[in-house]
Structures are given as C-alpha cells and as structure tokens.
C-alpha positions in Angstrom: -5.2 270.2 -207.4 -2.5 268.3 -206.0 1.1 268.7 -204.9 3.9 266.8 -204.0 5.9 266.9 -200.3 8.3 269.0 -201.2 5.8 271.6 -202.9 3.4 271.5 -199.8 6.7 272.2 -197.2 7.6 275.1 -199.3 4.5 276.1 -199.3 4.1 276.2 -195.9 7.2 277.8 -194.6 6.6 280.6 -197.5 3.3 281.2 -195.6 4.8 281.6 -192.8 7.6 283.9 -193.0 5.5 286.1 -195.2 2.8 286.4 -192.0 5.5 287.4 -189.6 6.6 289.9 -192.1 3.4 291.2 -192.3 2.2 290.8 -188.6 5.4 292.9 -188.1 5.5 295.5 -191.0 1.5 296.5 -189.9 2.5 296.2 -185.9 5.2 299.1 -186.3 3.2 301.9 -188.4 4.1 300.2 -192.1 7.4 300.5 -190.8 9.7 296.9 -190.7 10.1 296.3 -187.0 13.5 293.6 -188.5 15.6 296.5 -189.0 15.3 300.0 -187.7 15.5 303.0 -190.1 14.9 300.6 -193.3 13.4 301.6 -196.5 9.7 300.7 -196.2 9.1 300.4 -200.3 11.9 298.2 -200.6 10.0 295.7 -197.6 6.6 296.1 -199.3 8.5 294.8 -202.6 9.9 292.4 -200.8 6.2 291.4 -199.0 4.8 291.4 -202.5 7.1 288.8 -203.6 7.1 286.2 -201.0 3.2 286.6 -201.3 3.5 285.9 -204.8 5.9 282.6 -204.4 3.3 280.1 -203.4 0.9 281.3 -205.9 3.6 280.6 -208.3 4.0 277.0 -206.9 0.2 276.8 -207.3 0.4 277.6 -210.7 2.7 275.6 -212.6 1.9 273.7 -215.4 3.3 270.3 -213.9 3.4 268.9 -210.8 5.4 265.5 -209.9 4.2 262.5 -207.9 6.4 258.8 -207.9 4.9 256.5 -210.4 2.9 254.1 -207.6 1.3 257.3 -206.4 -2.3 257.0 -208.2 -3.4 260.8 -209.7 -6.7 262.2 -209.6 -9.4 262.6 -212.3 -9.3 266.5 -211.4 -5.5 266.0 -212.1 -5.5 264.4 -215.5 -8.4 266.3 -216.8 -7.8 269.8 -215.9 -3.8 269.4 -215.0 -0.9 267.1 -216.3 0.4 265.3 -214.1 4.0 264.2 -214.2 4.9 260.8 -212.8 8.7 259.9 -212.3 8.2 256.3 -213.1 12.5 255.6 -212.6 14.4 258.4 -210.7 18.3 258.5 -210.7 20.0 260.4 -207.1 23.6 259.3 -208.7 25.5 262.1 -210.0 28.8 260.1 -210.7 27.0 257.7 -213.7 24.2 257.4 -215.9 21.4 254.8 -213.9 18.2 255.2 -216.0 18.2 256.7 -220.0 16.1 255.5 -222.4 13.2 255.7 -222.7 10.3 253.3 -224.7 6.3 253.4 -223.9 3.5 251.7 -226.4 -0.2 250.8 -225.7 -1.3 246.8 -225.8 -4.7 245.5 -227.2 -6.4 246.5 -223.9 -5.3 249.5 -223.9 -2.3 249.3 -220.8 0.9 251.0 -221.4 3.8 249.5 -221.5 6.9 251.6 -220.8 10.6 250.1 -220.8 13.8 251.7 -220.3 17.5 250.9 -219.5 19.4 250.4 -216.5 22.4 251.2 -216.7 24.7 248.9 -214.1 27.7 249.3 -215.8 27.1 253.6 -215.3 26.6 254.6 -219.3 25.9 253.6 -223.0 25.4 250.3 -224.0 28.4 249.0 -225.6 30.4 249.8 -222.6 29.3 246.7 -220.1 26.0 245.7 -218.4 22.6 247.2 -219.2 19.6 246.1 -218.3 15.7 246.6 -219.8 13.3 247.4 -216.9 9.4 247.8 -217.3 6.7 249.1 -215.6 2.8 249.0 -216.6 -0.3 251.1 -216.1 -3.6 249.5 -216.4 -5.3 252.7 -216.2 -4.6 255.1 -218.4 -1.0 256.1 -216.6 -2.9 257.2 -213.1 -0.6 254.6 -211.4 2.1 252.3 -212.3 3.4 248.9 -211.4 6.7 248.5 -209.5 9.5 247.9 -211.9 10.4 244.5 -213.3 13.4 243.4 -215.1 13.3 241.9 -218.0 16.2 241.4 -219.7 19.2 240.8 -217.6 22.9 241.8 -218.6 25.5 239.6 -217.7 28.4 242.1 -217.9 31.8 240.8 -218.6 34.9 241.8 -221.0 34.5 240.1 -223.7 32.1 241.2 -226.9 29.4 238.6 -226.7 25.8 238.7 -227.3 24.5 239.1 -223.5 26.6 241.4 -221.9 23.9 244.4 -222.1 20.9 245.0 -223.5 20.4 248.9 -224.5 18.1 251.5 -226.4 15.0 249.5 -226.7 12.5 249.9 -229.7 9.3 248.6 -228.7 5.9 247.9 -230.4 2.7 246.1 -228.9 0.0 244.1 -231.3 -3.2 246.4 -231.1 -5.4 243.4 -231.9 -3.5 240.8 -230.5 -1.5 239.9 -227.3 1.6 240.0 -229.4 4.5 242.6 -229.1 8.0 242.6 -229.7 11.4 244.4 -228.4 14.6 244.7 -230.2 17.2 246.0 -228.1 21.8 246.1 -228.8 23.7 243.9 -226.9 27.1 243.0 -226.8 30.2 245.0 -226.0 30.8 247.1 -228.4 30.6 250.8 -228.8 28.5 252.2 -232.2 31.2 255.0 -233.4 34.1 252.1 -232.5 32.8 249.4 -234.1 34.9 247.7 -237.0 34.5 244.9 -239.6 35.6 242.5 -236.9 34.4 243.8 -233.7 30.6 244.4 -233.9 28.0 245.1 -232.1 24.3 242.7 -231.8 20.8 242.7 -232.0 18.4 241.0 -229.4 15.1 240.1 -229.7 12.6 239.4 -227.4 8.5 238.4 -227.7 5.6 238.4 -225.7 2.3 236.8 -226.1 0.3 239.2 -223.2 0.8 242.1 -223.8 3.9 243.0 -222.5 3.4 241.5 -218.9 6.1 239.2 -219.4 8.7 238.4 -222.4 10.9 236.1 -223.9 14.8 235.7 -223.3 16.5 237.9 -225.0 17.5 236.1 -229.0 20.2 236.6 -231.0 18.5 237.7 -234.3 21.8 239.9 -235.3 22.6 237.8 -239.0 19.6 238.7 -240.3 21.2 241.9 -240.8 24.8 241.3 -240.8 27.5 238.5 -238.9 27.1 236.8 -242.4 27.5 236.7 -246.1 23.9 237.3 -247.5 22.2 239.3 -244.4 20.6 242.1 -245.2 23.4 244.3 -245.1 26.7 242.4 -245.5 27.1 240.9 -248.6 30.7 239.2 -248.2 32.1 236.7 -246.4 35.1 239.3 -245.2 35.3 243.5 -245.9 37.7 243.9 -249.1 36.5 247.6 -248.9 33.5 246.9 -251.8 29.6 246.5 -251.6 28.1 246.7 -248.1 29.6 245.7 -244.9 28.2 246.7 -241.6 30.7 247.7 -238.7 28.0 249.0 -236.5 24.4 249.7 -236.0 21.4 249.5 -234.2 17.6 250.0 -233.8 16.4 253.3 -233.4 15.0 253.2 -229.4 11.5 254.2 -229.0 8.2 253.2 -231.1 8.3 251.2 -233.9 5.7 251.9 -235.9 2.6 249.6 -236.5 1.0 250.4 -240.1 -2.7 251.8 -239.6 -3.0 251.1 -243.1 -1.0 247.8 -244.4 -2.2 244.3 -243.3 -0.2 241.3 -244.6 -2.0 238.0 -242.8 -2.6 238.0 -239.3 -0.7 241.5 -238.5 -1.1 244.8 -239.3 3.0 245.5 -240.4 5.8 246.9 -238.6 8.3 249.8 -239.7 11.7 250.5 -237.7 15.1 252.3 -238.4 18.2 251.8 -238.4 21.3 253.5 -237.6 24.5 251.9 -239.7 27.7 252.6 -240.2 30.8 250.6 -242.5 31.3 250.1 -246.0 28.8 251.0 -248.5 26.4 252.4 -245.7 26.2 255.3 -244.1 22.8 256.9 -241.9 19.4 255.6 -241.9 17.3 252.8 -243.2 13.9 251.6 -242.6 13.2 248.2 -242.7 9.8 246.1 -242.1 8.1 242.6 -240.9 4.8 241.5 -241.9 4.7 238.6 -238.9 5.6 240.7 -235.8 9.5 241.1 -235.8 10.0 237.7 -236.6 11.7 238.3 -240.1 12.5 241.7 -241.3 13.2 243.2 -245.1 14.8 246.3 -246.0 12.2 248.8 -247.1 13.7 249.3 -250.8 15.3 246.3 -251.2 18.8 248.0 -251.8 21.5 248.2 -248.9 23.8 250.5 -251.1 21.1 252.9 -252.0 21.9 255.5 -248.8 18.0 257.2 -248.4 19.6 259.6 -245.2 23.3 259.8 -244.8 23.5 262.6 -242.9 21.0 260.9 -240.3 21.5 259.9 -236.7 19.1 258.2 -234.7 16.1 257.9 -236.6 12.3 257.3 -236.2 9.3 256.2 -238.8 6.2 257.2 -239.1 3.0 256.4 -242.0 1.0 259.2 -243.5 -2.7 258.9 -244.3 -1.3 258.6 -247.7 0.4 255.4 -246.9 3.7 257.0 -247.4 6.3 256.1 -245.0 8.4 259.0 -243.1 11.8 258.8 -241.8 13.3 261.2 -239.0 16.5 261.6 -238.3 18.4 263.3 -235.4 20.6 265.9 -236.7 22.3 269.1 -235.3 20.1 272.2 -235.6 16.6 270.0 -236.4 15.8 266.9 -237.8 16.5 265.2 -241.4 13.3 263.7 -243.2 12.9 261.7 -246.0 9.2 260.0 -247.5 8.6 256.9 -248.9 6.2 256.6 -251.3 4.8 252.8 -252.6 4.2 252.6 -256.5 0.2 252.0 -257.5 -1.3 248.9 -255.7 2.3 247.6 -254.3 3.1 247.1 -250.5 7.0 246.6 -251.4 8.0 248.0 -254.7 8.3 252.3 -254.3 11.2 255.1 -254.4 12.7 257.7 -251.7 12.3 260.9 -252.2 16.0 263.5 -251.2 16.3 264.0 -247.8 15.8 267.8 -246.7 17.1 269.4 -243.3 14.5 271.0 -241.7 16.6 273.7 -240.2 17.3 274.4 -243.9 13.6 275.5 -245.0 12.1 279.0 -243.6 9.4 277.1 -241.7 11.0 273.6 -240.7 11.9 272.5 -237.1 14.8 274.5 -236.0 16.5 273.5 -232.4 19.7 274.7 -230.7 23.2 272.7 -231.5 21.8 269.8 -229.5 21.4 266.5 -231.5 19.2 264.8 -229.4 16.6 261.7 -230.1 12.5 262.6 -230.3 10.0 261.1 -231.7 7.2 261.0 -234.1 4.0 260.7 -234.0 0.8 261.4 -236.0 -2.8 262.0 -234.8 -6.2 262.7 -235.2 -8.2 266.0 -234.3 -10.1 268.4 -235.0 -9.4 272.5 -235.5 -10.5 274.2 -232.2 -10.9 277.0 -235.2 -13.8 275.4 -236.6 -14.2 271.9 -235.5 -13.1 270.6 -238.7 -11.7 267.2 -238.5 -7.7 267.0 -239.0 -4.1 264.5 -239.3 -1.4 266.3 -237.4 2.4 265.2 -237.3 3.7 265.9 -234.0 7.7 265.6 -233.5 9.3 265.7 -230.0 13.0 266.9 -229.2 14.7 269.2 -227.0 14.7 273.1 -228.6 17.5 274.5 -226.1 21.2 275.1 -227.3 22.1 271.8 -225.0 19.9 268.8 -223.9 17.4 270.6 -222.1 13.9 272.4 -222.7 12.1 268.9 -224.6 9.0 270.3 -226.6 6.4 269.4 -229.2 7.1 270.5 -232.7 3.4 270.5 -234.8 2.3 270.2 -238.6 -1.8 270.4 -239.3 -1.5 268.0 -242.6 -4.0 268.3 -245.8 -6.2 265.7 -246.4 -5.5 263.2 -248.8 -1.8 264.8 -249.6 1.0 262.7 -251.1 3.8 265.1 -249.7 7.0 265.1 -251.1 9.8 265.9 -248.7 10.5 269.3 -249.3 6.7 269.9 -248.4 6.7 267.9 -245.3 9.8 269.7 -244.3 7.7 273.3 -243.9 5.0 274.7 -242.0 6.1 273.2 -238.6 4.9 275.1 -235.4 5.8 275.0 -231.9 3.5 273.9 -229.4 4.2 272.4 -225.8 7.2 273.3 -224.3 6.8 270.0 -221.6 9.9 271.0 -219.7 12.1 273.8 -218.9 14.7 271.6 -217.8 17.6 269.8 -218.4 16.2 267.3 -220.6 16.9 264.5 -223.6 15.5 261.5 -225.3 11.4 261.6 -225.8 9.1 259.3 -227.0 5.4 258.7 -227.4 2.3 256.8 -228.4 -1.6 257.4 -227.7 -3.5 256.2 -225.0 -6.8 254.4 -224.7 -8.4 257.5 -223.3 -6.8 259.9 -226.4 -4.6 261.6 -224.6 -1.0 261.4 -225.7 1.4 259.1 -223.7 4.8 261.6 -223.5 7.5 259.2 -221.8 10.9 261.2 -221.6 14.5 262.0 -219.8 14.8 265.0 -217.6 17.1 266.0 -214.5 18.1 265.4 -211.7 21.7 264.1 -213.1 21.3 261.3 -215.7 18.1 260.9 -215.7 15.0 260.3 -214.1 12.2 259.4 -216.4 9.4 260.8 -216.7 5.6 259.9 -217.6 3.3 262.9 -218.3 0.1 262.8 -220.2 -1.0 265.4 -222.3 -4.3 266.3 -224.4 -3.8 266.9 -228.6 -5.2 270.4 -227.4 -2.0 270.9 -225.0 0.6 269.7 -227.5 -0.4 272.6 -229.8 -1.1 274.9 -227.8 -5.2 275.0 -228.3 -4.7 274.7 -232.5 -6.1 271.4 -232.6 -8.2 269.2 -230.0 
C-alpha cells in the first residue's frame, strides 16, 4: 500500500483533528467541550465521519505517483497504480492531450503524446511529439524526450506541428512507425487548396529514438493519382480530399496476416471533401512505408457518420472499424473473401447506441480505443476473445471506462451482431476525463494510457488486469 504526499498530509491532519475531538468529547462526560450546550448526537455524527475520511483515502481504487517514481510489486499486483507520466498546472491552454502507448519486441512501452506550445489542436501552430519509456512493465518511466519538433510559424507548411500521433511497434523486430498531422491547418476548415499533412517517422530500436519527421502526405492526396484525389484540381466530381488525418492511438498489427518480413498494419482515417466523407481503413504490408486503401475504392463511404476512428482484427480475420460518435460509437466489419488478404466487402455500419445492448455514453463524442484479448471465464475457466472498447460514459468528457463483449469462438460476426451484447466493466476514473488508448503488456496486464484533469490534461498511465476491466467476468 502506498500513497502519495498529498494523501499522507491529509491523512495526517484528519488524524489529528479527529483525536482532539475525541480527547475532548470523552474529557467532558460525552459532552463537546468546543461549544457549550451543543447537541452531542450531531458531534458523534460528526466524530464518525472524520473517523471514516482516512479510511476512505485508504481505500480507493487508485492512487497517483509521478511517472519516475518506481511502484511496488504489492502495488501492481493487488492495487493499480496510476502514474502521471505528463502533468499540465496551466489552466489558460491545452499543454499535454494525446495520448499513444504500444509495446516493442522486448516488451518496453512506448508511450507518446503531444505538446502543445502553441496552447491547442494541431492545425493551429506548434505541437510537438514527446515520449517516455518503461523497461519494466510501467513501474517507472524515463524522463521525457522530444521527438519531433515543431517549428511554428504562419504559414501552412509541412513542419509547423506535429499532432494526434498513431503509433505501432514491430513485435518481432526493432521496427516501429509514427504517423502524426502537421502543417497549419485546422480539419473542419480545411479546403481543396488549403490542406492539411501527414508526417511519418521510423525507428529501428524500438522506439528509443526515431527518424525526422517525412512528408508522406501524396500518398493520399496533394496529387492526381493518391489514394484519395483523383484530379489534378476539385471540379466538384470523384474524390478530392480537403482534410484528414490518422486516427491517434494504436494502429493495429495483424495477429493473423503476414506478407514478407512483417506481420501487416491496419489504421484509419478521418476525411473530409468531395466524394468522401467519415472513415476509412487502410493497410501496409512493409511497416508504414507504403499504404493501400483496404477496399480499393475511395468513393465507396464504409462509415460516414464516423469521427475519429480505431481498427481492430477478430479471430476471424475480419477487420473492425470504430468510430467516435455522439451517444456511442459507429462500427462496421470487414470481412476478406475465401483465401484473399485484399479482395472482401463492408458490411452497414450500425450505431451502437441504436441496438438494446450496444455501448451507450452521454452526448460526449470523445476518442477510445479498441482492443481485443485473451482470457478465460472466472465462471468456469473456459478459455475466451474479449473486445474491450474505452471512452468516456458521462454526459461531458469525464468518467473514461471500459466497455466489454465475451466473443464466440470461431464467429464471423456481421455488424449488427458485433453491435450487441456490450457490458460495462471498469469505470478507471470518476473524473473529468477524454481521449484513451491501450495495448497489452509483456506481463498481461493491460497498458490503459489516457487524459484526465487537472485542466487540459495530465496524462495518465494505469495498469490494469483483464479481471479489473470486467469487473471479475473474465481473467
């Protein structure tokens, strides 16, 4: 059992005024000795209470340390211990939001964020990526690094920020990439001439050190022929990007799908212009060097209503998309036709908030993430997948839980069926809280990596066991 300053102080003086209270209320016949002629129920109530205020402190779920602090085996075993790995004392801008975390090949995490210089979103001035790295399972932390610098300015060139990072880590190899947005341009303002870029940057260790930021942005759009601009100029036909950007947090390595030396990559996209609208997934087979659009078809709109989204891969092989949304989350499955790793269909993209037992969240519209795990029933030990899907459940940005869905063996789901049968399972936070992501750790435990208060936003690193996340369902 630990605790941090702040809890041990409060601690302390609680003790303390509750002794004198005591010392006194026994010292004058059970009569308060403060005040003469008082009600001596209502200062037993009150007694009873401050008695009861450091067993509260003692007994909540979380406690906080700062990232360098290293936490206890007791702590991460019997306790969750929340790390504030970036912590933001501004109220007047955004400093730290963000938030990105993925495992290398031995097993360190990685977790990148932004920082925010210029005070908010990217688009608006100079952001830049920071990192920090646990060898150890998340008990302590590096100090921060920067890693990709912003060089601010007015003007919208590739370089003045680098925003909303999507990150994924080789498991075999020392590879990794990170796609971030740069430039100065806002998403919801962006316009056939005034559009926004996409950075790229490598490592070869694991995440210990990267690559300059690139400019990889016309393999999507900048010219005729990218993957989603088919003209030289917008005449108001075919597809035409104005905006868009990866969606920040994992992207997804295949468990499944192996094309040469890597296992593949999915990530999504949020895009918005002519002849596009929502999500779309797209893939690489060589680590982020070249990417395809997962369907082949820029017109073909697979989540319109979508905002941010997130990918995930069934045991089927099928590929999920989630989308931010009002009220819950938009999905939509992929499924490949018979022996192909390309060639396949979209199902119609359902609303979960829409189905009797979807995922249904306050009028929030906030970024989570995705993940699916193995387990086994605490019921009967029988081994189980489970789809767990992070995002605040409050009416505003605050209370960032853990939706869960056990999933049957060997299922192709369609996305109707994915859509239902979601339970709720950790609440992580009861405050003020946003953006969430996740990946799993060498020891099994779940890496949870997400925004919460004080202002805008400290970020914070909990681990938690498949057992906590749904509430004791499934270990």
């Amino acid at each position: 059992m630990t605790m941090n300053i702040q809890s041990i102080i409060l601690l302390l003086v609680v003790i303390a005024v509750a002794g004198y209270v005591l010392y006194h209320y026994l010292k004058s016949d059970k009569k308060c000795s403060c005040c003469d002629g008082c009600d001596k129920d209502c200062c037993m109530k009150f007694l009873v209470l401050l008695l009861l205020l450091p067993i509260n402190v003692l007994a909540s779920p979380f406690s906080y340390v700062d990232g360098t602090t290293e936490a206890t085996e007791i702590q991460t075993k019997q306790r969750p211990e929340k790390q504030i790995l970036a912590y933001s004392n501004d109220s007047t801008r955004d400093v730290y939001r963000i938030p990105s975390i993925a495992k290398n090949n031995k097993g360190e995490l990685v977790a990148i964020y932004d920082y925010r210089v210029c005070g908010t979103d990217i688009g608006f001035g100079e952001v830049d990526q920071v990192m920090r790295i646990s060898k150890n399972n998340g008990k302590k932390w590096s100090e921060e690094t920067k890693i990709a610098d912003g060089m601010g300015g007015n003007e919208n060139v590739f370089g003045v920020g680098f925003g909303d990072p999507a990150l994924c880590l080789d498991r075999e190899s020392g590879r990794g990439v990170l796609i971030t947005v740069s430039g100065k341009c806002i998403y919801s303002y962006g316009t056939a001439t005034h559009r926004p870029f996409i950075a790229r940057q490598i490592t070869t260790d694991g995440g210990h050190t990267w690559s300059a930021p690139e400019d990889i942005t016309t393999q999507f759009w900048g010219k005729a022929g990218a993957m989603f601009q088919q003209k030289e100029t917008d005449d108001g036909t075919g597809v035409f990007v104005w905006a868009g950007f990866f969606g920040s947090g994992k992207i997804l390595q295949s468990r499944l799908t192996k094309v040469g030396q890597y296992y593949r990559l999915y990530a999504a996209l949020l895009l918005r212009g002519t002849g596009v609208k929502g999500a779309y997934v797209v893939y690489s087979d060589d680590m982020g060097m070249n990417w395809q659009l997962l369907g082949g078809d820029a017109s073909f709109q697979c989540a319109p209503d979508s905002d941010e989204p997130k990918v995930e891969e069934l045991p089927s092989g099928q590929i999920v998309l989630s989308g931010r949304k009002w009220y819950g989350r938009t999905f939509n499955i992929w499924t490949f036709a018979e022996g192909s790793v390309t060639e396949g269909s979209w199902d119609t993209p359902v609303n979960s908030h829409d189905v009797p037992t979807g995922i249904k969240v306050g009028a929030n519209s906030c970024n989570g993430e995705i993940l699916i795990v193995k387990g086994k029933l605490t019921s009967n030990g029988k081994r189980c997948t489970v789809a767990l899907q992070s995002l605040p459940k409050a009416n505003t940005r605050a209370d960032v839980s853990i939706y869960y869905k056990v999933l049957e063996e060997g299922k192709k789901y369609t996305t109707a069926e994915f859509a239902e049968g979601w339970k709720l399972g950790l609440q992580v936070t009861n405050k003020r809280s946003a953006y969430s992501t996740m990946c799993l750790q060498k020891d099994g435990r779940i890496a949870f990596f997400y925004e919460e208060e004080p202002y805008i936003f400290n970020m914070v690193y909990v681990p938690l066991t498949i057992k906590q996340a749904t509430n004791g369902e499934v270990k």
